[in-house]
FILOTOR-661352 format. One record per residue (C-alpha): x, y, z; chain; residue in one letter; residue number from 1. Coordinates in steps of 0.25 Angstrom, whole numbers. Layout:
BEGIN
R      u      v      w  kette  rest   nr
R      X      Y      Z      A     A  NUM
...
//
This chain:
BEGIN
R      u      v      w  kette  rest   nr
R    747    561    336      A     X    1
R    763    563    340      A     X    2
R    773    562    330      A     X    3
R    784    552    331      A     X    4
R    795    561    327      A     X    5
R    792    574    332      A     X    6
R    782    571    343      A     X    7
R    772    583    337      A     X    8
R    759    580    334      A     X    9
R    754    574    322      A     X   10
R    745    581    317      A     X   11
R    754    594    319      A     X   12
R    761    589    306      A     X   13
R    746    588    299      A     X   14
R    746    603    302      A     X   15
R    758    607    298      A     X   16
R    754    599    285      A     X   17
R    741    605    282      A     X   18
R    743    619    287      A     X   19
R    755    616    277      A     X   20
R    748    611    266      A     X   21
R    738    622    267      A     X   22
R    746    634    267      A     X   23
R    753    628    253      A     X   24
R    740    627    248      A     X   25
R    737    642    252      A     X   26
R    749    648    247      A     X   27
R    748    642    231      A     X   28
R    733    642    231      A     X   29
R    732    656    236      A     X   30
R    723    657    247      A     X   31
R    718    652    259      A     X   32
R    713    635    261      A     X   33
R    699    634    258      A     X   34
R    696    622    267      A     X   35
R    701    613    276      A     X   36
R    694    600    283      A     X   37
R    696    588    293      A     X   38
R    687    582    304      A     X   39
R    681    592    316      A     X   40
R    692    585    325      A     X   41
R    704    592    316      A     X   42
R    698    605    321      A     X   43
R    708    607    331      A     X   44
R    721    604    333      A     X   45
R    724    602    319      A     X   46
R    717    611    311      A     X   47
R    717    622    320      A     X   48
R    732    620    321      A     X   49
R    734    621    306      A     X   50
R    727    634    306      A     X   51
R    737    639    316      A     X   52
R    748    634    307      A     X   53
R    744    639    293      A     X   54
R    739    653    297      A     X   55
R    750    656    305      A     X   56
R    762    649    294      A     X   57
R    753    658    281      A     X   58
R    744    668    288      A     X   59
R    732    665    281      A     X   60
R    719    656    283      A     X   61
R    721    643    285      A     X   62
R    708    636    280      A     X   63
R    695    644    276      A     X   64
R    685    632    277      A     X   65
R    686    621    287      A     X   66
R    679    610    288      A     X   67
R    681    598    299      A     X   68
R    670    587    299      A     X   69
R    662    580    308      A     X   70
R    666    565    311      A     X   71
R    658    551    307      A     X   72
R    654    547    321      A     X   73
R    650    533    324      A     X   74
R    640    534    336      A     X   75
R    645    547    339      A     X   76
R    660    542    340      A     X   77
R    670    547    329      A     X   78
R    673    537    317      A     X   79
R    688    532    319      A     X   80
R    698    522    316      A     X   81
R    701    520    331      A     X   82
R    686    518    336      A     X   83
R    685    509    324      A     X   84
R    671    516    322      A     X   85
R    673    518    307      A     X   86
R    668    516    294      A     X   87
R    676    517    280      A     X   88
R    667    522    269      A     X   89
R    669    511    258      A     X   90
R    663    502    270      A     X   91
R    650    511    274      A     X   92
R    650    511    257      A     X   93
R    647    496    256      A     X   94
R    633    497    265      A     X   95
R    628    513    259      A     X   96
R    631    521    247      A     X   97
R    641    532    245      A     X   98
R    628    541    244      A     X   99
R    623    537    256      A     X  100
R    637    537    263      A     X  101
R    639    552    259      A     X  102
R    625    556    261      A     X  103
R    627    550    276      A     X  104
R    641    558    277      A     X  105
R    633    572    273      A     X  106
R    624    570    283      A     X  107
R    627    578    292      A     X  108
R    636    592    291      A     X  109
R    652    588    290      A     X  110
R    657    595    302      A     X  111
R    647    586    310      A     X  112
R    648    573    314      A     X  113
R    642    560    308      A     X  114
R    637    550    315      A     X  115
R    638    536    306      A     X  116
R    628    527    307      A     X  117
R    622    515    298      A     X  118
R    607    521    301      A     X  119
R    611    534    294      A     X  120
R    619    528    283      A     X  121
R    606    519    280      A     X  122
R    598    531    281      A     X  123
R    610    539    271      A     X  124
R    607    526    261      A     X  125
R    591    530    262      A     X  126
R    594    543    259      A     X  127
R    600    541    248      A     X  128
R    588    530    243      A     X  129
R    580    541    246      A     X  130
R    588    553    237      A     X  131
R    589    541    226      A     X  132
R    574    540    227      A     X  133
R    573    556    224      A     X  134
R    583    558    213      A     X  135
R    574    545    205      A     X  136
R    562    553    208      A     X  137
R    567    565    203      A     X  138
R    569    558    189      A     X  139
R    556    552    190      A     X  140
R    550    565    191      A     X  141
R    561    571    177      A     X  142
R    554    560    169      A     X  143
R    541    564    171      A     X  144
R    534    574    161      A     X  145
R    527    585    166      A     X  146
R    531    602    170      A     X  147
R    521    608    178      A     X  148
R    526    617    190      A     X  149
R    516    613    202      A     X  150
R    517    618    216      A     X  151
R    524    603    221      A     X  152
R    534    606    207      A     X  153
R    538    620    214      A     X  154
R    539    615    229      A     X  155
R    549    604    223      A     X  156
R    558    617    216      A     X  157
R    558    624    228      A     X  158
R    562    612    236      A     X  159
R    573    611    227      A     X  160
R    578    625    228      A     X  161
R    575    624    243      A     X  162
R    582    611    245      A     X  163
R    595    615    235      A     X  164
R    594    629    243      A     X  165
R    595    622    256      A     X  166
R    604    612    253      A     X  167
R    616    623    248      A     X  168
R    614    631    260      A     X  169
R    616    618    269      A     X  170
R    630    614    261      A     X  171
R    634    631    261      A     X  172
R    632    628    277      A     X  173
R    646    621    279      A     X  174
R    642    610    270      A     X  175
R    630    605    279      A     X  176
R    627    592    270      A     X  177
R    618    588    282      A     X  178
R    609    598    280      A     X  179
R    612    598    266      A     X  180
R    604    586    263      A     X  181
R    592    588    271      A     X  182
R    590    598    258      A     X  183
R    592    587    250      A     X  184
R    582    579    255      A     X  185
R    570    592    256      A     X  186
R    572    591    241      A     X  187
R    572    575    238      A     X  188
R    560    576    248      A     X  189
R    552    587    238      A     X  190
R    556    579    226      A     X  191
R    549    566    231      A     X  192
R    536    576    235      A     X  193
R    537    579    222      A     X  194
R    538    567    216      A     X  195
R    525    562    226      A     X  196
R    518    573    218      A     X  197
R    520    570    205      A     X  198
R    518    556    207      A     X  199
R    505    560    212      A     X  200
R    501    565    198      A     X  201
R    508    580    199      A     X  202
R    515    584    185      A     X  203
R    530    585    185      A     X  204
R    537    598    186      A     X  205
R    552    594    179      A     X  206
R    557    608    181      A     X  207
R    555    606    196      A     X  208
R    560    592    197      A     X  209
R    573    596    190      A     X  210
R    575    608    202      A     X  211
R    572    597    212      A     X  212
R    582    587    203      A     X  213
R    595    598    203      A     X  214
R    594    601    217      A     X  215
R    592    589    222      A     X  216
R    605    584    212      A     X  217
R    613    597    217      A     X  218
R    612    593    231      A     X  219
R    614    578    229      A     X  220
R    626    582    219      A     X  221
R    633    591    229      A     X  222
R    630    582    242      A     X  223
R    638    569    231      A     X  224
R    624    559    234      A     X  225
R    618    552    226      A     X  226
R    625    556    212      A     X  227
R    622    542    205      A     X  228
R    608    544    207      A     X  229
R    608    555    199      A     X  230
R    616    551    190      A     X  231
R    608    538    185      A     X  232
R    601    539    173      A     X  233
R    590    532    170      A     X  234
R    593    520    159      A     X  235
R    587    518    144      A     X  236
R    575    510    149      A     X  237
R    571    516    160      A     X  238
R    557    519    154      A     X  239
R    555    505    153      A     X  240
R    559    502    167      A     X  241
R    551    513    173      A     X  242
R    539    508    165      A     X  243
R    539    495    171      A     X  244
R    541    500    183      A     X  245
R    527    507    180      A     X  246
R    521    493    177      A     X  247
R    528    485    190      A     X  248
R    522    497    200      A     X  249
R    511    497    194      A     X  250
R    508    482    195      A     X  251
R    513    484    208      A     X  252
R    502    494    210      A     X  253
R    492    486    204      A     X  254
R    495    473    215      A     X  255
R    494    484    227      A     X  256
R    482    488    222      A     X  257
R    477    473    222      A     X  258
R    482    472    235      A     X  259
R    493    461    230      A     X  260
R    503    466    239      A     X  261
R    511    455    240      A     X  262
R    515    456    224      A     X  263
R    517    471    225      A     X  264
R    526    470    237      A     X  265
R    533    459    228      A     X  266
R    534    469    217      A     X  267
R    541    479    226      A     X  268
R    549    470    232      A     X  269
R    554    464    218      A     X  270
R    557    478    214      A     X  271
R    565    482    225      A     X  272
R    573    471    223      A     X  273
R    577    476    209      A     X  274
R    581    490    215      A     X  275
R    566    497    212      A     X  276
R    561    502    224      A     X  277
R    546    504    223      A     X  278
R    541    517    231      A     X  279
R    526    518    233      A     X  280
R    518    532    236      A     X  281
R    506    537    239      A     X  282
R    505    540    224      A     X  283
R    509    526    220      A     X  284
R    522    516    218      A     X  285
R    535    521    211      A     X  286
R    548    515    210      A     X  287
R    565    519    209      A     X  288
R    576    509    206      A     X  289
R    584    507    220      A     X  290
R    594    519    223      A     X  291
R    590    528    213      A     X  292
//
C-alpha cells in the first residue's frame, strides 16, 4: 500500500502512529505496554518493525505480552472482503444465538485458526441446549430436600474441584479456551450422573450440588455463555406448573404402560410444541421448558 504523496508504505505511517502512541502511553503511565494484539499476519513487517522504532526512539520494552490471532477460515481459505467469502455477525445472529456464536468462536485457542462451518455452529447451538439442560437440572436438584454425603455426592465435589482446577490451568496456558471448555463439559457430564442417581431413589447432598453449581457458574461466567440462563428465576406459580407437569407425565406414563402409544407420542408432541421438552430415562420420564 504506496502513499500517493510520498510513495512510502502505508503501513509505515501505522508504525510510526503506534509505536507513537505507545511510547506517550509509556512515559505518563510509567512503565512498559502490557499488551499489544492483531492477526498472526501483523507478525512481521509491522509489528516487528514498531518494535525496531520504539525501543530504539525510548530504550525500553516495547510490549511485554503479544497476542496475534488465528484467522476464520472458510474451507481452509482466509475470510476476506476480496474473496467475498465472509460473513457479518448480526447475519450469522439471525440463524444461532449469541451464546452459541461465542461458544463457536472459543472453540479453539486464539492464536489458531477457525475453520466456519454451518455443521459446527449447529453443533455450538446443541451445545448450548445441552449446558441449558444441566444449569435446569442443577436447580432441580437445590429444591429437592435431603443432606446425606454418599460416595456418588463426593465423586460430584471432586468433579467439580477437578473440573474448576483444570479449567484455570487451560486459560493460565495462553488463554486456551479450546481446552478450557472440554473442563466445562467433564463437570456438566458428572452433574447429569448425579442427577441419574438421585433420580434413581439416592438422597440429595445440597452441599455437594452447590460446589458442583459455583464451578460450573464460574466457568460459564468467565467464558461470557449462557448468563440468561442462570439468571432466570423461577416465577410465583411455578409449583403449580411443575405439579401439573407431574399429572401430564404421569398420564403419559400411564398410556405407555397400556401400550397406547399413539396418545403418548401425541402428549410429547403437544408439549414440544409449547417449549417443554419431555426427556425420558431408564428411571422414568422428566421434562425442561425449551432453552433452559
Amino acid at each position: 500500500m504506496k502513499d500517493n504523496l510520498s510513495g512510502q508504505s502505508g503501513l509505515d505511517g501505522v508504525h510510526h502512529g503506534i509505536a507513537v502512541l505507545t511510547a506517550h502511553h509509556d512515559h505518563f503511565a510509567g512503565g512498559d505496554s502490557g499488551h499489544l494484539g492483531g492477526g498472526s499476519d501483523l507478525i512481521f513487517p509491522h509489528h516487528e518493525n514498531e518494535i525496531a522504532q520504539s525501543e530504539g526512539c525510548t530504550g525500553c520494552k516495547f510490549v511485554n505480552y503479544w497476542l496475534h490471532n488465528g484467522f476464520i477460515t472458510i474451507n481452509s481459505e482466509k475470510m476476506s472482503k476480496s474473496l467475498n467469502n465472509f460473513f457479518l455477525a448480526k447475519d450469522v445472529l439471525e440463524e444461532y444465538s449469541g451464546d452459541a456464536l461465542r461458544y463457536f468462536l472459543l472453540s479453539v485457542q486464539y492464536r489458531n485458526p477457525l475453520d466456519y462451518s454451518r455443521d459446527r455452529l449447529d453443533e455450538a447451538e446443541k451445545n448450548m441446549e445441552r449446558l441449558s439442560g444441566v444449569i435446569g437440572r442443577l436447580k432441580e436438584l437445590a429444591a429437592k430436600e435431603g443432606a446425606e454425603k454418599t460416595d456418588a455426592s463426593r465423586s460430584l465435589e471432586k468433579a467439580a474441584e477437578e473440573s474448576l482446577k483444570a479449567f484455570h490451568e487451560a486459560m493460565d496456558d495462553d488463554f486456551n479456551t479450546g481446552l478450557a471448555t472440554g473442563a466445562m463439559f467433564d463437570l456438566a457430564k458428572a452433574i447429569n450422573i448425579y442427577r441419574t442417581a438421585v433420580d434413581g431413589g439416592l438422597s440429595v447432598d445440597h452441599e455437594s450440588v452447590e460446589k458442583a453449581r459455583t464451578a460450573l457458574k464460574t466457568i460459564m461466567d468467565i467464558l461470557g455463555i449462557l448468563e440468561e440462563v442462570w439468571e432466570k428465576t423461577d416465577s410465583p406459580d411455578d409449583k403449580s406448573y411443575n405439579d401439573l407437569m407431574d399429572v401430564i407425565l404421569a398420564v403419559r406414563q400411564t398410556a405407555r404402560k397400556e401400550k397406547m402409544y399413539k396418545i403418548a407420542d401425541e402428549i410429547r408432541d403437544r408439549l414440544d410444541a409449547a417449549g417443554i421438552v419431555i426427556e425420558d430415562t431408564p428411571t422414568g420420564a422428566r421434562w425442561k421448558r425449551r432453552g433452559v
